[in-house]
C-alpha positions in Angstrom: 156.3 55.6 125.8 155.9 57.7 122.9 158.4 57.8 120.4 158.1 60.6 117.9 157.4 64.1 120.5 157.6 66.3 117.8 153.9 66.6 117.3 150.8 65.9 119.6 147.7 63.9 118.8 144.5 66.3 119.9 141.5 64.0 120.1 137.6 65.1 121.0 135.1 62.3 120.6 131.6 63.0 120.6 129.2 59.6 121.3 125.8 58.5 121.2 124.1 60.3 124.3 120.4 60.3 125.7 118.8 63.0 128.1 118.0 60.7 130.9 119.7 57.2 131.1 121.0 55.2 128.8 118.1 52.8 126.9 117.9 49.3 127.3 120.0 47.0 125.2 122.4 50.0 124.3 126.0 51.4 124.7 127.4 54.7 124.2 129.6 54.4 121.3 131.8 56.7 119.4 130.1 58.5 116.2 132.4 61.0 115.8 136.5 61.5 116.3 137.7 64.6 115.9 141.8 64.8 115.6 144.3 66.9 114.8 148.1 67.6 115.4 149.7 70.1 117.3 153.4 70.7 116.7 154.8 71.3 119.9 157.1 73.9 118.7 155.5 76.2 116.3 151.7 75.9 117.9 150.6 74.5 113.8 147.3 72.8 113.7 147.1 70.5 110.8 145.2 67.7 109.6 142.4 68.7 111.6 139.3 66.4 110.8 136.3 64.8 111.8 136.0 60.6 111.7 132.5 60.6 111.2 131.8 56.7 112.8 129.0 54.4 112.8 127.5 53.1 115.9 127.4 49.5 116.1 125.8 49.1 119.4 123.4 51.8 119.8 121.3 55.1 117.7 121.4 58.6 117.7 118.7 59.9 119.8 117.1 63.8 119.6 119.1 64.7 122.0 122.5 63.3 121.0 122.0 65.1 117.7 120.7 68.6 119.4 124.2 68.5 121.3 126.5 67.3 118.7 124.8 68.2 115.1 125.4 64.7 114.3 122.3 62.9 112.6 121.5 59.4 111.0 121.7 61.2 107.7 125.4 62.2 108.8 126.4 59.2 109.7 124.6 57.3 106.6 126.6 59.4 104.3 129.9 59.9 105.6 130.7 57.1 108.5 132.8 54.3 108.5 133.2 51.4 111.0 135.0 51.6 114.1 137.9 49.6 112.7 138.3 51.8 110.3 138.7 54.4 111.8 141.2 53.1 114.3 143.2 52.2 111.0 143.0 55.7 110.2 144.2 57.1 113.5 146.9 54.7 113.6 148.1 54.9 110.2 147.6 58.9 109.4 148.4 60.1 112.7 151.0 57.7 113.9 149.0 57.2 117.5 150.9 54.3 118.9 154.2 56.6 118.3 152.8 60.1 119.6 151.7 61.2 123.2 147.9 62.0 122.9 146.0 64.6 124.5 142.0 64.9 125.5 140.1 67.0 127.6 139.5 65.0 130.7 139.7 61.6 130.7 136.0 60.8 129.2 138.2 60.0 125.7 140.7 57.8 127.2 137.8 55.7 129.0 135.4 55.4 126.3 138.3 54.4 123.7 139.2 51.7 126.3 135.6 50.2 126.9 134.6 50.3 123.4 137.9 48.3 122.2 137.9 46.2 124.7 133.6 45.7 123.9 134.0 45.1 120.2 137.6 43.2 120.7 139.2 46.2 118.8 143.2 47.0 119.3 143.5 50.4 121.6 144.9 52.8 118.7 147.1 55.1 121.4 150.2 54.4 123.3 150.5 54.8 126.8 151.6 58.4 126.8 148.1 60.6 127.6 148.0 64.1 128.6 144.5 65.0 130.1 144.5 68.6 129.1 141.6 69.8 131.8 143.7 68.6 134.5 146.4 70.3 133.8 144.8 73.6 132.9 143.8 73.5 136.6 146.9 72.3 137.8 148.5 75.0 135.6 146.6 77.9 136.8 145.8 76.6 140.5 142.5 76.5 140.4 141.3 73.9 142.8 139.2 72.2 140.5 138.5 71.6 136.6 136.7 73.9 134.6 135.2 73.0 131.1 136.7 73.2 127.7 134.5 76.8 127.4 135.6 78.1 130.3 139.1 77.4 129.5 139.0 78.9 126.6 137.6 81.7 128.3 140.2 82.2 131.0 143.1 82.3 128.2 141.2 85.0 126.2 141.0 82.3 123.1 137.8 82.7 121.3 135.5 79.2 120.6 135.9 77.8 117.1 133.6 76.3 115.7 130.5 74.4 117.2 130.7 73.6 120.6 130.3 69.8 121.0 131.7 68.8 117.9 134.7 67.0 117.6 136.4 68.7 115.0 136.5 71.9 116.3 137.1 71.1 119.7 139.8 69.5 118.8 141.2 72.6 117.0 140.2 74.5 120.6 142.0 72.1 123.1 144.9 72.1 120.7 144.6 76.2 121.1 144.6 75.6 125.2 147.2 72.7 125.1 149.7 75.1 123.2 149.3 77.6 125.2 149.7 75.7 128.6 153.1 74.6 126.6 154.3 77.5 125.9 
């Protein structure tokens, strides 16, 4: 259960991806998370960044990097390991004391293989909020939409590049607030 509720953890991942099925003798693994914190009261984004992350059990293919932005050169320059940047969630965003929040639950499952894969520590607690459910929960829908459309709906225009994890981030923090408030 999370202990500090003051502020939420808003996490977007983006991974290694391929057009048609995944390649022989690889696994998707995070290259990029991007995080920030939403106070629950005010709406404040802060420390909105992107954990640029090496992949240890697969490459970036054309089309990973035509979706994301995210290149070899990227990742050459700025990444760190996947340890690390557990460390770094855990220890600058306090996420085994905060409730943490993704749209869908694509985040929550790909953290959970690729700890369990690599023998890693899962850096949340147990408190999720999967923000596309309840947008459609919220606004009785009958079904999910996407973080666009969304965005749409609430009249809240897209930040930033689609499909990278820094700015989405920022833009289901936007939507999360806003189903809070």
């Amino acid at each position: 259960m999370a202990k500090k509720l003051d502020k939420i953890i808003v996490v977007d991942i983006e991974a290694t991806c391929w057009e048609a099925k995944t390649p022989e003798n690889m696994e998707s693994d995070i290259i990029e998370i991007g995080v920030c914190l939403l106070d629950v009261h005010t709406g404040e984004i802060s420390d909105n960044r992107g954990i640029i992350v090496k992949p240890e059990r697969s490459t970036i293919s054309d089309f990973c990097t035509e979706l994301t932005t995210i290149d070899s050169a990227l990742i050459e320059k700025e990444g760190i390991s996947f340890a690390d940047a557990l460390k770094t969630l855990k220890k600058e965003y306090l996420s085994q004391s905060r409730a943490w929040a993704s749209f869908g639950a694509y985040d929550l499952k790909q953290f959970q293989r690729q700890c369990t894969a690599l023998g890693k520590g899962y850096p949340f607690g147990p408190s999720h909020i999967n923000v596309k459910t309840l947008f459609a929960l919220k606004n009785k829908l009958g079904h999910e939409v996407g973080m666009a459309g969304a965005l749409t709906k609430l009249n809240i225009p897209l930040e930033g590049t689609h499909h990278r994890g820094i700015d989405d981030a920022k833009n289901i923090a936007k939507i999360l607030y806003r189903l809070l408030a």
